[in-house]
N, C-alpha and C positions, 0 to 999 in steps of 0.2 A: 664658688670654686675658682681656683688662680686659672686662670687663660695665658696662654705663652705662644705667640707668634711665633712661627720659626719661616723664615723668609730666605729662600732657595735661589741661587743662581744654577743650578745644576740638580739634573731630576735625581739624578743616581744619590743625591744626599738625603733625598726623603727619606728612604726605610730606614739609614743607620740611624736619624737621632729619634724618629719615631719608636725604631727595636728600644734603642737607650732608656729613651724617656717609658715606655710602657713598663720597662724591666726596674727602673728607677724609682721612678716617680709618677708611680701610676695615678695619685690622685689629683693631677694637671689635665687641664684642658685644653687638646693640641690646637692650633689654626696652622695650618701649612699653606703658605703663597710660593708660588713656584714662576718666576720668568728667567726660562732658560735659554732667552737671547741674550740675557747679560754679559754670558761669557765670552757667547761669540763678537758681540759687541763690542768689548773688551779685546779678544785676542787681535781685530780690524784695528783697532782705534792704536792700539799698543801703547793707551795709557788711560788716566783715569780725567776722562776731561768735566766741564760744567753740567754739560748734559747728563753723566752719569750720576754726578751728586743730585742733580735734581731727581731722577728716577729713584734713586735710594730715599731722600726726603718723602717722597710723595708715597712708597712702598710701606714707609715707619708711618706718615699720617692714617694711612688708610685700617693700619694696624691696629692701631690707637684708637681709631675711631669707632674700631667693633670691638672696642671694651677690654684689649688685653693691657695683662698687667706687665708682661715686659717682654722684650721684642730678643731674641736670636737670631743671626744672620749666620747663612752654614756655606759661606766662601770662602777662605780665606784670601782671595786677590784683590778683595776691595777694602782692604783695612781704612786708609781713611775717609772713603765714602763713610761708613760706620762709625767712625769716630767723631766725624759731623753730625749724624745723627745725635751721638749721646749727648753732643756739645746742647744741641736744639733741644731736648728733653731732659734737661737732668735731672728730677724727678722721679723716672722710668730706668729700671734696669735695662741697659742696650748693651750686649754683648756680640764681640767680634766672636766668632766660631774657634778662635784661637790663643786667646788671651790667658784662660784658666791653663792649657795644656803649657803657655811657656813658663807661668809660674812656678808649676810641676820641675820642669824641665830646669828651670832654673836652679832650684832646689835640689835637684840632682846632682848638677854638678859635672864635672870629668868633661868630657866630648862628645858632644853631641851632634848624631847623626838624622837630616830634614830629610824627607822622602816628598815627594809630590808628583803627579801625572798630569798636573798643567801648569806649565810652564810658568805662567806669568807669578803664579803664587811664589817661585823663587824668588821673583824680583820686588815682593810686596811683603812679603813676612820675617826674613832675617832681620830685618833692623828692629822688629819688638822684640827679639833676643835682647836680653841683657852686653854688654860691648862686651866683658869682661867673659862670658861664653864661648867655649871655645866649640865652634859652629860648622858644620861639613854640609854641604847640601847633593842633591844628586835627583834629576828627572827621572825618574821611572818610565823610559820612553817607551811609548805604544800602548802602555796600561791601559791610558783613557780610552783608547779606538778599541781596543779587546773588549773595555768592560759594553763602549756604546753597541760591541758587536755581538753581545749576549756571551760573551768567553770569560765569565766569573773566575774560571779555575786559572786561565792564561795573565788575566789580569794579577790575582794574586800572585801567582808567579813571579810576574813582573816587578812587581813593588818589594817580592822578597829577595829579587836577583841584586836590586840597588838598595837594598839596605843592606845588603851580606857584604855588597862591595865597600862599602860606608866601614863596618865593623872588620872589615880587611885592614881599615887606615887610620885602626884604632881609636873607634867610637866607642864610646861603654853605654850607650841608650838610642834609640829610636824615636825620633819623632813620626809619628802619618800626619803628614802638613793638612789633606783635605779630610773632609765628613764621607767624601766616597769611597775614602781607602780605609778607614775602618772594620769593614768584611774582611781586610787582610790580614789583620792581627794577630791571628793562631801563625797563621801561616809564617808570617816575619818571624814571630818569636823561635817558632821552629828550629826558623832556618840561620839564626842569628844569636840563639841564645844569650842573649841582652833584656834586659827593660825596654816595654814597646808603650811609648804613651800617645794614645789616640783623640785627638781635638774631640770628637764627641763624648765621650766619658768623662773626660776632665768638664768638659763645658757644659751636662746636665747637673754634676757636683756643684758646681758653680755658682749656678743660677739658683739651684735651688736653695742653697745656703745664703742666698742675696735676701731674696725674697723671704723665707723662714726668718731671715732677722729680721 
């Protein structure tokens, strides 16, 4: 049976790619590793120093080590800690949480509208936008604290208020930058009536299309 790592800096990403992958690709075999001082680690640090790449190395070893056959990281603020990863393994499918959704996104086209409720992901993920993308970003501020505060409804809200704002300034698509803003998705589209592409959906397509080949 294919095993697939999915390696968490944020609790709130378990269920969405868990839902994804059960509703996808049910005949995978999850492992989920969850250290969710990464983040906070990360927001202290306010950058991605030595110490963090060594954590992300040791997080892929240990992966590998229980037999899975290729490792998902469901951050988007650490893209090239991950990127060192795959360098270290190339071998092993190692996917950024976000890679497969800019493809997408690319291929779209027109204006594209980034949503995110933590911050630093704005400052890690537009530049794997293609340059020639014409790119609008916007924090969904408070989302994160609503969602860590059990307020699912208030959170979506929130992500839907900053992507309505996005598609006010003539966006024609939605990105949800994280794996925990995925439960927002009805709700964006709703409220936006645009194309909403969500990092986990794009990212169980992905993978599993890697590996089948």
């Amino acid at each position: 049976m294919t095993r697939i790592a999915l390696i968490h800096a944020l609790a709130h990403s378990v269920a969405p790619i868990n839902d994804a992958m059960a509703q996808h690709w049910p005949q995978a075999l999850r492992m989920n590793l969850l250290d969710d001082s990464l983040s906070a680690d990360l927001a202290r640090a306010g950058s991605l120093d030595a110490a963090m790449h060594d954590r992300f190395q040791r997080l892929a070893a240990y992966a590998l080590d229980c037999g899975s056959d290729a490792i998902l990281f469901t951050c988007s603020a650490f893209g090239p800690c991950i990127e060192a990863v795959a360098r270290a393994h190339p071998r092993v499918p190692v996917l950024k949480p976000n890679e497969a959704m800019v493809a997408e996104a690319a291929a779209l086209g027109g204006r594209l509208g980034l949503v995110a409720s933590f911050a630093p992901t704005l400052a890690s993920m537009p530049p794997e936008f293609p340059p020639q993308l014409d790119l609008r970003i916007r924090l969904a501020e408070g989302a994160l604290a609503a969602l860590d505060a059990g307020e699912g409804t208030r959170h979506d809200q929130l992500v839907a208020a900053a992507a309505r704002q996005l598609v006010d300034e003539g966006c024609t698509a939605i990105a949800l930058a994280q794996f925990s803003l995925a439960r927002a998705r009805e709700t964006v589209a709703a409220a936006c009536g645009v194309p909403v592409l969500t990092t986990v959906h794009s990212a169980v397509a992905e993978l599993r299309r890697r590996l089948e080949e």
